[in-house]
N, C-alpha and C positions, 0 to 999 in steps of 0.2 A: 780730544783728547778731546780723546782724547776719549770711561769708562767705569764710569764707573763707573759705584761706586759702594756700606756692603756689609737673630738672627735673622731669622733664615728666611722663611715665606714671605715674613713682613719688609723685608730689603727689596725680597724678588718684585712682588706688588706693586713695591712701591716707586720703582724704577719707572713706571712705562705707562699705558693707556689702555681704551676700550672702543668697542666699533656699536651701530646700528642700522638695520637696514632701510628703515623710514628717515627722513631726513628732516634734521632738529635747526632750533635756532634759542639762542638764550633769553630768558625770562623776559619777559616785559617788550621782544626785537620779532617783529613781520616778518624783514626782510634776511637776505642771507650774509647783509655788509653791517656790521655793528660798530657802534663806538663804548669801550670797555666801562662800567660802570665808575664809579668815581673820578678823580682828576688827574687828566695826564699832564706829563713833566711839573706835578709839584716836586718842589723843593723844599728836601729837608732838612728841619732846623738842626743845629749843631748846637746841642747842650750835655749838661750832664746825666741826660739820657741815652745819651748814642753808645751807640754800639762802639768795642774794640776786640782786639785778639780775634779778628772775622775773617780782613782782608788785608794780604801787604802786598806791595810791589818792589820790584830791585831793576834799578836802573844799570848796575854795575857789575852785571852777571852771575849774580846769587852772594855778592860778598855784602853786602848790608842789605835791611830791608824795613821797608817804614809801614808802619801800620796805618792805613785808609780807609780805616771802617767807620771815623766819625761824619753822624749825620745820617747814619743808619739805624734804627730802630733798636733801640737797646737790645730786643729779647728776639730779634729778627733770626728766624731759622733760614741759613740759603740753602739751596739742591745744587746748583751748580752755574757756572763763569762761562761766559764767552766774549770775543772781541768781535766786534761789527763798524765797519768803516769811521774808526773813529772815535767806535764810545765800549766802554766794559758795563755788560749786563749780569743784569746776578738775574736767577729766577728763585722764587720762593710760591709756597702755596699758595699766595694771594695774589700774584702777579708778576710785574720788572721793577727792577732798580737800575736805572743807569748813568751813567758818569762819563764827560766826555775825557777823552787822556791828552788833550790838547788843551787844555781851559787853565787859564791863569789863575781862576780862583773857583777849583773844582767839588762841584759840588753834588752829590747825590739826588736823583730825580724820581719820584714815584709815578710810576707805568703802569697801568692794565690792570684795575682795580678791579678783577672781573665779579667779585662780589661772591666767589665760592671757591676751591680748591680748581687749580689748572692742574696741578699734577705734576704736569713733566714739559719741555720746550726744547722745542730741537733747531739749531741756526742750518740752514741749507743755501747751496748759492741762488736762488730768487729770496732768501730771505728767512725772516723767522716765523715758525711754527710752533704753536701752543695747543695742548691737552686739556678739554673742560671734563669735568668727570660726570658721566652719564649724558655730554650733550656732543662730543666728536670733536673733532678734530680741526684746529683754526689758521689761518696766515696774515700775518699782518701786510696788509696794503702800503708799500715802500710812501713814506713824506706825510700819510693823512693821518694818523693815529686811527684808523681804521681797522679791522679783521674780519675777514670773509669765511664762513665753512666750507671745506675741502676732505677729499675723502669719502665721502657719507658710506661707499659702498663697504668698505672697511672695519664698521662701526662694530662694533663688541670682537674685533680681533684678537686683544690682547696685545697692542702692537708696545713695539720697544725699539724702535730707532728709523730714521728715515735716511736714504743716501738720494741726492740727487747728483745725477753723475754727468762727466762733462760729454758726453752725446747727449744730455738731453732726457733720458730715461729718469725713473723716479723707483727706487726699491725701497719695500717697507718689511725688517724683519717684526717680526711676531710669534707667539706661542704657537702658532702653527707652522711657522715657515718662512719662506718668502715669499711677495707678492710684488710684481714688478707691473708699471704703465710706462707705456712709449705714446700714449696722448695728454700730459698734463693731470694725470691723476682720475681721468672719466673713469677707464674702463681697468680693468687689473687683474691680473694672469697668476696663477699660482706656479713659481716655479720651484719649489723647495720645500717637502713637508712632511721631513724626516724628523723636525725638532726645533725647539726655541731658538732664536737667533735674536744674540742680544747689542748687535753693533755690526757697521757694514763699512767698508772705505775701498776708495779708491786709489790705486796706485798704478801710474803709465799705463794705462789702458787694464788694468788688472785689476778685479773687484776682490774685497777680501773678507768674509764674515765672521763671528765669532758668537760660540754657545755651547749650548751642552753637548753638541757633537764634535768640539772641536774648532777647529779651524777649516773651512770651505774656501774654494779660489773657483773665478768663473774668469772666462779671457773671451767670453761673447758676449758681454754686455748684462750678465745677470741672466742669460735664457738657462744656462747648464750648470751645475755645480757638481765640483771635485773635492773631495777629500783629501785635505794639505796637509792636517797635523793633527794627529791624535792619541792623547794619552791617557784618553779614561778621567779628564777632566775638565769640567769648564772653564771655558775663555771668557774670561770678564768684559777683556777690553780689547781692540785691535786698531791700533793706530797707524798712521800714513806718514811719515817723516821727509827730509828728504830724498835721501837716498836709498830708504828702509823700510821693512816692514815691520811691525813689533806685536806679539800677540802676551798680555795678561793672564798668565792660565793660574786658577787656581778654583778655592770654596765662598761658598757666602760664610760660613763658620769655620775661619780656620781650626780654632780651637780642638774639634769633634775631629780633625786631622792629625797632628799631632803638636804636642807639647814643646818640643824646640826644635827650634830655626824656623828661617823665614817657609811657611808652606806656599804663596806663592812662585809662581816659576816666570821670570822673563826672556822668551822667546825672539829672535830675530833671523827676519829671512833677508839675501842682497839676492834672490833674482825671482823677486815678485810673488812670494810665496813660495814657489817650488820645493827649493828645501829652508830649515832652520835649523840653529842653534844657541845654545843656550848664556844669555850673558850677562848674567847675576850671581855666579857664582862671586865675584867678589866685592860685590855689597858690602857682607859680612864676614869675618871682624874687619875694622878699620886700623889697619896699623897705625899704632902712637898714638889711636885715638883712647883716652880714656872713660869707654862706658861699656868696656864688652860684656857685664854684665846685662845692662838694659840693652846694649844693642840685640845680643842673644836671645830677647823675647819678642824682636818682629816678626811678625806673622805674614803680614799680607801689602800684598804693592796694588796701588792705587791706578796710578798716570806715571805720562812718560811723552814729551814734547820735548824739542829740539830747538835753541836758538843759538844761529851762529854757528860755530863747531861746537856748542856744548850740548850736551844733554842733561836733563832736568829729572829725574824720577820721585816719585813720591810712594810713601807707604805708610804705616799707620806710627811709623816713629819719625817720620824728618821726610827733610829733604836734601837729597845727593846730588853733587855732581860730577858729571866726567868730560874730561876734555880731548879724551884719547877715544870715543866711542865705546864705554862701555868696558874697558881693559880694565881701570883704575877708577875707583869712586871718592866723594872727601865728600863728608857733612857740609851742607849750608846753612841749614834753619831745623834746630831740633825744637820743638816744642817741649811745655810741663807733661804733658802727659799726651795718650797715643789717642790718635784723631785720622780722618782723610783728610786730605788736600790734592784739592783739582787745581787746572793750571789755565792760563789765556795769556796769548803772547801780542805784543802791538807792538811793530817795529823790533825797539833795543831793549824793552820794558818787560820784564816778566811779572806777572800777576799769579798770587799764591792764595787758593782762598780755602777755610776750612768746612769743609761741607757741612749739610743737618744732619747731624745723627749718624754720620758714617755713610749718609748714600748718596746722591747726586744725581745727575738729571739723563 
């Protein structure tokens, strides 16, 4: 979760990254293993500068939720949340923030000062990956606070998400396609290059992407792509649940779409993409719930993760949930006013965070 996130050019942009064929290394760094400019795991003071209304968690399945933004930078913009063995990362233009969810007296940690916009940060199973803008594409070295450059051949692609998949393979969508390596990212094959591909996942042996064409499904490993879902609209996001697959379709401007109800559409396929159907029709209205006014002007869905048997959705008014999959929804967390929010799950813990500006990582 996850996708998102969302007008118009300047959302797209600003989603994703760039390639070059010469291969770079950051300002002032020889070599290709760098240590991130400023200081890693500082810790941040907790005054009446910090940040709130940024980040909350619910330990108790969306029924309360506590605000854990102090300690964060008052005026801190984040793109987007992940969970990693242990600790919640925010990424923001400047670098990480992380937090470990096990720590008695938890406290926010400043990461990877890299000293200019990273852009974007993608979590993969070897680890995490960072965006420097004009210098390629980075991996953090697991334990050293380390990052090595990776990719170079890639460089001014336009890319916009990375999947590493459990054989082993590495697929990168991009404004051109897909590009897929089965050596660790040396060498890379284009196998897709009909259109944008803005998100790639995995499910039981079944790849699944999402873009301006839709929805694509490959069952060889990324070599072939099929045509799963197409309705003349972009797929924002495309997630892997348990037992599910969930496709985002909607605009970067719902607005320019139209005037009421929700203009996104959430999709779900049970046998690995092949088919889908629709299951947001009853989001909207909330029976006995009192705001079918404001409810009747969301527009756009966000994210959509899974903990437990519940389901967690987000859109630019709240956040729902359902515990029937998707049949029945109830409000958890309505905010003042309409926002994104992305999701990171650890264990029993749900993390709710309100993205910058509407767009996300």
């Amino acid at each position: 979760m996850k996708t998102i996130m969302l007008a118009s050019l300047f959302l797209v942009q600003s989603y994703f990254a760039c390639q070059n064929k010469s291969e770079k290394s950051l300002p002032l760094m020889s070599t290709m293993v760098f240590q991130p400019m400023g200081f890693l795991n500082t810790p941040m003071d907790i005054n009446n500068d910090s940040a709130s209304d940024l980040i909350y968690k619910s330990s108790d399945n969306g029924q309360s939720w506590q605000d854990i933004s102090a300690g964060l930078p008052k005026d801190i913009q984040i793109d987007c949340i992940f969970e990693k063995e242990g600790e919640i990362l925010l990424g923001h233009r400047g670098g990480l923030f992380r937090r470990k969810t096990n720590s008695l007296t938890p406290i926010w940690t400043k990461d990877m000062a890299m000293g200019q916009e990273s852009g974007l940060f993608f979590l993969g199973q070897s680890g995490l990956y960072a965006f420097v803008n004009d210098k390629g594409f980075y991996q953090e070295i697991r334990g050293t606070g380390l990052w090595k450059e990776v990719f170079p051949e890639l460089n001014n692609k336009m890319l916009r998400t990375i999947l590493e998949t459990s054989g082993g393979k590495i697929l990168v969508g991009s404004d051109q396609g897909i590009f897929k390596s089965t050596d660790a990212g040396k060498n890379w094959k284009k196998v897709y290059d009909k259109g944008m591909i803005l998100n790639i996942v995995e499910s039981s042996g079944v790849l699944v992407a999402g873009g301006f064409e839709g929805v694509l499904r490959s069952t060889d490993g990324g070599e072939t792509w099929t045509e799963s879902l197409n309705e003349n609209i972009l797929v924002k996001n495309t997630v892997a649940l348990k037992d599910r697959l969930i496709g985002i379709l909607g605009t970067w401007d719902a607005d320019k779409v139209s005037p009421k109800g929700i203009t996104s559409r959430l999709k779900c396929s049970l046998d690995g993409g092949q088919s889908w159907h629709r299951m947001d029709q009853t989001l909207l209205p909330v029976k006995g719930y009192a705001m079918d006014k404001r409810l009747a002007e969301a527009k756009d869905l966000f994210d959509i993760v899974q903990m437990g048997e519940s389901l967690f959705c987000s859109f630019d008014l709240g956040v729902f949930r359902s515990n029937d999959f998707g049949k029945t929804w109830e409000p958890v967390f309505i905010p003042k006013e309409k926002t994104r929010f992305d999701f990171a799950i650890s264990g029993n813990t749900i993390y709710l965070l309100k993205s910058r500006n509407g767009l996300g990582c």
